[in-house]
C-alpha positions in Angstrom: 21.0 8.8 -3.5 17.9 7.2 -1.6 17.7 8.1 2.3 16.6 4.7 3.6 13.7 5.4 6.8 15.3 4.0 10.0 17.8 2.2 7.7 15.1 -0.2 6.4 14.9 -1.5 3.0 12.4 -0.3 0.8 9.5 -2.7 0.2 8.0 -4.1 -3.2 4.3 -4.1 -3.0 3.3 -4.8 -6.5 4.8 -2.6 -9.1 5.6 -0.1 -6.2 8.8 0.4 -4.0 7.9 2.1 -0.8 10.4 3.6 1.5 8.6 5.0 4.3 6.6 2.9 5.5 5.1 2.3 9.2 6.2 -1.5 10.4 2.8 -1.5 12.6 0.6 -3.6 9.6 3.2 -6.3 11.0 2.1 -6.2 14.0 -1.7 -6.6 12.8 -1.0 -9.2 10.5 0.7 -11.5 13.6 -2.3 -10.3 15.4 -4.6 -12.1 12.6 -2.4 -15.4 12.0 -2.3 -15.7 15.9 -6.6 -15.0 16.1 -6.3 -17.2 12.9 -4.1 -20.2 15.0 -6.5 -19.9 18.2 -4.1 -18.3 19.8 -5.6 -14.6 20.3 -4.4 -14.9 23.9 -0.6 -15.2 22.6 1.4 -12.9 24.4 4.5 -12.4 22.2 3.8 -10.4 19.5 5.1 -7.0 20.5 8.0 -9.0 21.3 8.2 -10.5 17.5 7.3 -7.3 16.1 10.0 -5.8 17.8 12.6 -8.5 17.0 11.5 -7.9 13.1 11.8 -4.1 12.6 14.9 -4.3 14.5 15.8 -6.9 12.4 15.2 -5.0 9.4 17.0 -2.0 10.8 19.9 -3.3 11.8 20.4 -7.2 10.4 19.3 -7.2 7.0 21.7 -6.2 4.2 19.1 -6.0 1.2 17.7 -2.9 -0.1 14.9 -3.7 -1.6 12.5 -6.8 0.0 9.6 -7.9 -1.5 6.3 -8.1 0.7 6.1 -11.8 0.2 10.2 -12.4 0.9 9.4 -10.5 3.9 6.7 -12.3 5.3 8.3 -15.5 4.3 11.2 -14.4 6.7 8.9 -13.8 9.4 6.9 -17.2 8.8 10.5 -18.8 9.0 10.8 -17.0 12.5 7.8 -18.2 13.9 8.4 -21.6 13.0 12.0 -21.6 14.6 10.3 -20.3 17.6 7.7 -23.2 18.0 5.2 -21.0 16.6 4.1 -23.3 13.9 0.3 -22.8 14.1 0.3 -18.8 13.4 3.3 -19.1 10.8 0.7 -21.3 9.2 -2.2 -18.6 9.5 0.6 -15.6 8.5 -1.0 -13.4 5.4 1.1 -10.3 3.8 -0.7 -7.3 4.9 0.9 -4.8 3.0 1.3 -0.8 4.5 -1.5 2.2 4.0 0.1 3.0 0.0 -0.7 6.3 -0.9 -0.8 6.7 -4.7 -1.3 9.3 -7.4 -3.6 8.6 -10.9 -1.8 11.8 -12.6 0.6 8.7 -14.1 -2.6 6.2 -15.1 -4.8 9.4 -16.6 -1.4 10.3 -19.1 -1.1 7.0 -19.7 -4.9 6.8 -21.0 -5.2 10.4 -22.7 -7.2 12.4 -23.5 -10.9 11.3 -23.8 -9.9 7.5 -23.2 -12.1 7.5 -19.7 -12.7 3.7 -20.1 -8.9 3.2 -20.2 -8.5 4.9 -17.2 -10.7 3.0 -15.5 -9.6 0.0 -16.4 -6.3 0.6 -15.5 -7.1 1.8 -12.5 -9.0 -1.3 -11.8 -6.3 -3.9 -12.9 -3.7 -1.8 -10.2 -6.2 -2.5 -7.3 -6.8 -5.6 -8.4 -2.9 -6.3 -8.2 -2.4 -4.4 -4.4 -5.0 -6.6 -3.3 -3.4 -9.5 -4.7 -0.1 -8.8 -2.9 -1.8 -7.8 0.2 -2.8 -3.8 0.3 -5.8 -3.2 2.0 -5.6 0.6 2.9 -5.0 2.5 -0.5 -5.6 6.1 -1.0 -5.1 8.0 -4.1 -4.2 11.5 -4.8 -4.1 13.9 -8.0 -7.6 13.5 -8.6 -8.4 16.6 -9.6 -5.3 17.2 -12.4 -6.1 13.5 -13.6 -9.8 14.8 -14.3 -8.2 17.6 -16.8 -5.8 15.4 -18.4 -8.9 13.1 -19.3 -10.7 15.8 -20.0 -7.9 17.4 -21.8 -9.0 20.4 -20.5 -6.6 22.8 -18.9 -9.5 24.9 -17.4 -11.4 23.4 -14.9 -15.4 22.8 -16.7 -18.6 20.5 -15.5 -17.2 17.8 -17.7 -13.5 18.0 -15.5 -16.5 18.0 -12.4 -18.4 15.2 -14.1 -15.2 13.5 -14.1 -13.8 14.1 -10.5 -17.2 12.7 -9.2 -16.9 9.5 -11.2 -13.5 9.0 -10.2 -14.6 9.4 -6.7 -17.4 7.0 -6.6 -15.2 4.1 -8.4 -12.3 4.2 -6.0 -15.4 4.7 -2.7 -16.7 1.3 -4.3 -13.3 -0.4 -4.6 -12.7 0.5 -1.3 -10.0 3.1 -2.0 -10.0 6.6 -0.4 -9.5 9.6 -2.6 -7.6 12.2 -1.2 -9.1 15.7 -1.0 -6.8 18.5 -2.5 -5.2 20.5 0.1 -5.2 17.8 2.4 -2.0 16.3 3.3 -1.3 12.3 3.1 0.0 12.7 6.9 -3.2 14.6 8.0 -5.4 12.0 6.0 -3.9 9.0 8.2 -0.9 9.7 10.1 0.6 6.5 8.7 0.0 6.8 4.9 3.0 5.6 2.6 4.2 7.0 -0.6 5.0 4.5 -2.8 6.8 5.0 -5.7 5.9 2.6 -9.2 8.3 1.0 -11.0 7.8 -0.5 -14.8 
């Protein structure tokens, strides 16, 4: 059985269901639809942030909520509360996902680094799509022997780990270091768990 955080449902950002997740990218994307509206002065949105998670702790019977059903809930909202104008500018802004590419490295092999990458490109891609800005990714340095299909760490596992670096530094992803928690990266990281 699934312990639900604060009884919320889990969210479906992209192929990934996340179930601890900090609400306070809500509160930044009303921030941006009311800056969005002309309306950076509006004085409300603590208040509708607070209305939403304790909507989604205590109101709303679904487990699992897409991030686009989700903000289509809170655009709704807004709109029933005269607040046309920022439902209008409303954008998904998805939670800080923290992700591992230990599943897109055995799902290259060995040796198939172009794969990799490519994968791994076509999965940013997607969170972008859906509205992740903040990803971070973990299992760098196991993903680097299992391309390497190496099971002793060599200059070509090193080789690797630095490529893998620069490519998710340039599409704006942040690697995680090894031995550094996700929590003591950003105190409000998210796992995020993918499902095919």
């Amino acid at each position: 059985m699934i312990a639900f955080i604060a009884n919320r449902p889990a969210l479906q950002i992209g192929r990934h269901q996340v179930f601890d997740y900090d609400t306070s990218c809500l509160e930044e994307a009303l921030r941006r639809a009311a800056r969005a509206a002309d309306q950076e002065d509006f004085p409300f949105v603590n208040d509708i942030h607070s209305g939403i998670v304790k909507y989604l702790e205590t109101k709303c019977t679904l487990r699992l909520l897409t991030l686009n059903e989700l903000y289509e809930r809170m655009r709704k909202m807004l709109m029933k509360i005269g607040c046309v104008k920022i439902a209008d500018e409303l954008k998904p802004l998805a939670p800080p996902l923290t992700l591992s590419l230990v599943e897109s490295a055995n799902e290259a092999g060995n040796g198939f680094e172009l794969a990799f990458f490519e994968r791994l490109r076509a999965e940013i891609s997607e969170l972008r799509e859906v509205g992740a800005e903040k990803i971070l990714f973990t299992g760098l340095r196991e993903s680097s022997l299992i391309i390497q299909g190496s099971t002793k760490w060599n200059k070509h596992c090193e080789r690797m780990l630095g490529e893998m670096d620069a490519f998710l530094r340039k599409c704006g992803c942040d690697p995680l270091d090894e031995g550094q928690t996700e929590r003591g990266a950003q105190s409000c990281q998210t796992s995020a768990v993918a499902m095919d």
